[in-house]
C-alpha positions in Angstrom: 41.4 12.5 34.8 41.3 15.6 32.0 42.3 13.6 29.6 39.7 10.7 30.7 37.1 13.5 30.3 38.2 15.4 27.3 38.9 12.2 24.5 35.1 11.4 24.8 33.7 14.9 24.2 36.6 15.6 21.0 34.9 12.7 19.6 31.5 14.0 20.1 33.0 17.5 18.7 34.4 15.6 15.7 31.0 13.8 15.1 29.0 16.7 15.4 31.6 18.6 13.0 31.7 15.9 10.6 27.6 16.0 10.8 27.4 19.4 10.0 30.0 19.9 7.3 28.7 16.8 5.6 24.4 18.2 6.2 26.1 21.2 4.5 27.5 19.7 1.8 24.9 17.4 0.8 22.7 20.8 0.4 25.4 21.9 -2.6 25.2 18.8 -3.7 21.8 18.8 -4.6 21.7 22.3 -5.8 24.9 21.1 -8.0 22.4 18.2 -9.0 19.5 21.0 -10.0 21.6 23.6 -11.7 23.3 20.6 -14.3 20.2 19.1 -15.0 19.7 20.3 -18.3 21.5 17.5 -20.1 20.1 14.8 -18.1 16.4 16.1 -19.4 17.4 17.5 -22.6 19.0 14.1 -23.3 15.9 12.0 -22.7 18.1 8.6 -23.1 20.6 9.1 -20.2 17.7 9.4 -17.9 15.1 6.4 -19.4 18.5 4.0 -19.4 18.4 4.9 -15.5 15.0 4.5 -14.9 15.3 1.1 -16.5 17.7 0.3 -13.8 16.2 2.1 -10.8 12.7 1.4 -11.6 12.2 -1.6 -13.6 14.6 -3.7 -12.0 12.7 -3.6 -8.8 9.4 -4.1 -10.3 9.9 -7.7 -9.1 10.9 -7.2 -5.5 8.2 -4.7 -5.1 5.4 -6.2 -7.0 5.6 -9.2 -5.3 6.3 -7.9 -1.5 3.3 -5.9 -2.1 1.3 -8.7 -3.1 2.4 -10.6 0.1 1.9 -7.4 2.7 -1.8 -6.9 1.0 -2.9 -10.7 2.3 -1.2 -10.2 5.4 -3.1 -7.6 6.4 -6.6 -9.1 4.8 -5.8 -11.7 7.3 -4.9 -9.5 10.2 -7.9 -7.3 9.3 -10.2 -9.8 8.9 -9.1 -11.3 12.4 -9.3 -7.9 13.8 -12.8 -6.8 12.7 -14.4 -10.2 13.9 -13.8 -9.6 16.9 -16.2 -6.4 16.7 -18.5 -8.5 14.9 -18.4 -6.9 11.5 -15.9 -7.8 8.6 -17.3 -5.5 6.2 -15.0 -2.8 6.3 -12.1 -4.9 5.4 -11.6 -3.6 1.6 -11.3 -0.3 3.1 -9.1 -1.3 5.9 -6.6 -3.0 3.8 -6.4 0.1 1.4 -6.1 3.1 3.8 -3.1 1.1 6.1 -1.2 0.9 1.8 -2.7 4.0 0.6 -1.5 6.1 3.6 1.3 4.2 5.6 2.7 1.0 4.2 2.7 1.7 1.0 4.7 4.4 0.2 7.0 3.3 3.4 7.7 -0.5 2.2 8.5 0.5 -1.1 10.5 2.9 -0.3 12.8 0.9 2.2 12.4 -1.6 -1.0 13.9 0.6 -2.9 16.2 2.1 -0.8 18.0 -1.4 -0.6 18.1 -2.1 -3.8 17.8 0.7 -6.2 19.7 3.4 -3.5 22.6 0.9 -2.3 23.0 0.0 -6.7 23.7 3.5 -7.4 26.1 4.1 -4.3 28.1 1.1 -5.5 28.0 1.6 -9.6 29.3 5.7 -8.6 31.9 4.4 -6.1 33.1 2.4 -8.4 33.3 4.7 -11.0 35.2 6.8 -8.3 37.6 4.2 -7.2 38.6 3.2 -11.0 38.4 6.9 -11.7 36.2 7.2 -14.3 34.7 10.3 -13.0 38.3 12.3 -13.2 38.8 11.6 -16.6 35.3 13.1 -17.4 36.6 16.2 -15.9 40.0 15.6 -18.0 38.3 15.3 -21.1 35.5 18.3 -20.2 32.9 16.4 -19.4 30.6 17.1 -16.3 30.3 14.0 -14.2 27.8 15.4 -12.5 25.4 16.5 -15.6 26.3 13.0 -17.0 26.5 10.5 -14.3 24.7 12.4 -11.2 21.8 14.2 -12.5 20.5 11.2 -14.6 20.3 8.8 -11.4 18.8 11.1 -9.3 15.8 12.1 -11.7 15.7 8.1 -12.6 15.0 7.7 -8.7 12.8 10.4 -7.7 10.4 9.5 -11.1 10.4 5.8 -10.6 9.8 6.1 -7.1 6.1 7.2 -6.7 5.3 4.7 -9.5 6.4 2.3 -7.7 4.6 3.1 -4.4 1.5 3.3 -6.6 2.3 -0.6 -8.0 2.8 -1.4 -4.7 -0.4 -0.1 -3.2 -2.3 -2.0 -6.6 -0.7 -5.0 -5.8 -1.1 -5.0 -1.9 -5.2 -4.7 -2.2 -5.0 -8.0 -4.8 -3.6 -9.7 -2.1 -6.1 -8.8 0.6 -9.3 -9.2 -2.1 -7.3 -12.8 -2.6 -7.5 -13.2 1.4 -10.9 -11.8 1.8 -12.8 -12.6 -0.8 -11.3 -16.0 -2.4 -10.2 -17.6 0.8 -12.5 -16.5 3.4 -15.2 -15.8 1.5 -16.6 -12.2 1.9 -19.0 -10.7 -0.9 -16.8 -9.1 -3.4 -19.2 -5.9 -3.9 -18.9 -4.9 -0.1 -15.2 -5.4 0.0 -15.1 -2.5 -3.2 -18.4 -0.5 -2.3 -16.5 0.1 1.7 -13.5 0.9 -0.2 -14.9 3.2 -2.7 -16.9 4.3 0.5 -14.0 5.2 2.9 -10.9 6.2 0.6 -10.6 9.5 -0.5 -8.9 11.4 -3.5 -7.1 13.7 -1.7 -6.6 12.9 1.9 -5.1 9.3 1.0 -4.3 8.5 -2.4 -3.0 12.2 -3.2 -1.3 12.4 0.0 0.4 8.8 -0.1 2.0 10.1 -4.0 3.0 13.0 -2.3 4.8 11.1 0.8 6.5 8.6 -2.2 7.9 11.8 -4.1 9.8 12.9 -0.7 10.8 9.7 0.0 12.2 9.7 -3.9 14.3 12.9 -3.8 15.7 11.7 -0.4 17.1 8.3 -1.2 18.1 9.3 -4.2 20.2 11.9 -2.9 21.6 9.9 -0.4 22.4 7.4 -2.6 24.4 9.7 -5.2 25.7 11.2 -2.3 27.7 8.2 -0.8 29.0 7.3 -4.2 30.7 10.7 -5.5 31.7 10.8 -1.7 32.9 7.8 -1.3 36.5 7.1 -0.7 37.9 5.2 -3.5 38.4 1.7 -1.9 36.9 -1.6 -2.3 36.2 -0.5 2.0 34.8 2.9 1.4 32.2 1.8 -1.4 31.3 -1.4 0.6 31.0 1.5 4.0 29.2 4.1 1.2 26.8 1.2 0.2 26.0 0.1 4.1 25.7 4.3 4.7 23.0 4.3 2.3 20.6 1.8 3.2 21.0 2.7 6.9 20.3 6.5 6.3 17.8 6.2 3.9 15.9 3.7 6.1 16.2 6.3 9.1 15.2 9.6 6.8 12.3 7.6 5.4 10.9 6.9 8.8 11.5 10.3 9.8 10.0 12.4 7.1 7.1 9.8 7.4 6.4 11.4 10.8 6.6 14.6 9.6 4.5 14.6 6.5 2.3 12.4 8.5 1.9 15.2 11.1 1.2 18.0 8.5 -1.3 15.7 6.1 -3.6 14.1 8.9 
């Protein structure tokens, strides 16, 4: 009966443990990341090749998901507000729920998957045919070299991004409101000129897209130099990523959420 008790709660200890030393060491991590970023900045190339690859490789996965959500929600708008008899509002509808909410939140689960689970798998690799070790052999800092250049790549591509999003996702509900229903073009841009504001939404929604940046980033550096060095541990690193970052994103959008508005 003790030992029916007992084996549940070690695994609970071992999970909480293993939380904690890993919370902790993701925190060096980044202050690692911070204190060897010199080369990564003062060697402009290192980080534009990354940016390349973290940014401008999902220009078409986010360009075109934004484009999509944007009509959706002119149509879900425009459905909502007839039913109070007005459909005026719905340029400024459409750009507060991408400017504030879905915006920097889609892109970043967009990116998460496939920006943040591409570097977890290109650094486990690294790992497993170890690469990294032999640019500690030959005095090399794998971290100022390979680390620091992702995770700058990520955190400046990242709000770009949100912000192409965002662009994108009002096309598509001036496509749906304007084109295919029909509504005057100067009221859907006069009640969004009207209703958006500089600070409280557009400044705020940048701000939500740099967190969400630094923290899938991390993660997703993380979970490659941690990694263990098997074709299983970076396929478990990779799933680690895109779970986590999908649960951190939705968290610190509460959070910010509940300090901005």
């Amino acid at each position: 009966m003790f030992d029916f008790v007992a084996s549940p709660l070690r695994r609970l200890g071992h999970i909480s443990i293993n939380a904690v030393w890993r919370l902790g060491f993701i925190c060096r991590f980044l202050v690692a990341i911070l204190l060897n970023s010199g080369q990564s900045l003062l060697r402009l190339r290192l980080t534009i090749r990354e940016i390349y690859f973290a940014g401008v490789m999902s220009l078409i996965i986010v360009s075109v998901s934004g484009l999509f959500v944007g009509m959706v929600l002119g149509l879900q708008g425009y459905t909502t507000l007839a039913k109070f008899g007005s459909s005026d509002a719905l340029g400024a509808m459409v750009a507060l729920a991408l400017l504030r909410e879905l915006g920097p939140v889609l892109a970043a689960l967009l990116f998460a998957s496939r920006a943040g689970s591409a570097m977890t798998a290109e650094i486990g690799l690294m790992k497993t045919t170890e690469q990294l070790d032999a640019m500690s052999v030959m005095a090399v800092n794998p971290i100022a070299r390979v680390i620091a250049p992702r995770f700058w790549a990520g955190v400046i591509s990242m709000p770009i991004l949100a912000a192409l999003f965002n662009m994108l996702g009002i096309i598509g509900g001036y496509l749906v409101g304007v084109v295919m229903i029909g509504l005057d073009s100067g009221t859907f841009w006069s009640q969004m000129q009207a209703n958006v504001d500089w600070h409280n939404d557009v400044v705020n929604g940048v701000i939500k897209s740099l967190f969400f940046g630094i923290a899938i980033t991390l993660i997703a550096v993380f979970e490659g130099y941690d990694a263990t060095p098997t074709a299983a541990g970076v396929s478990a690193a990779t799933t680690r990523t895109v779970v986590t970052s999908a649960l951190v994103i939705l968290a610190l959008d509460f959070i910010l959420t509940a300090f901005m508005f």
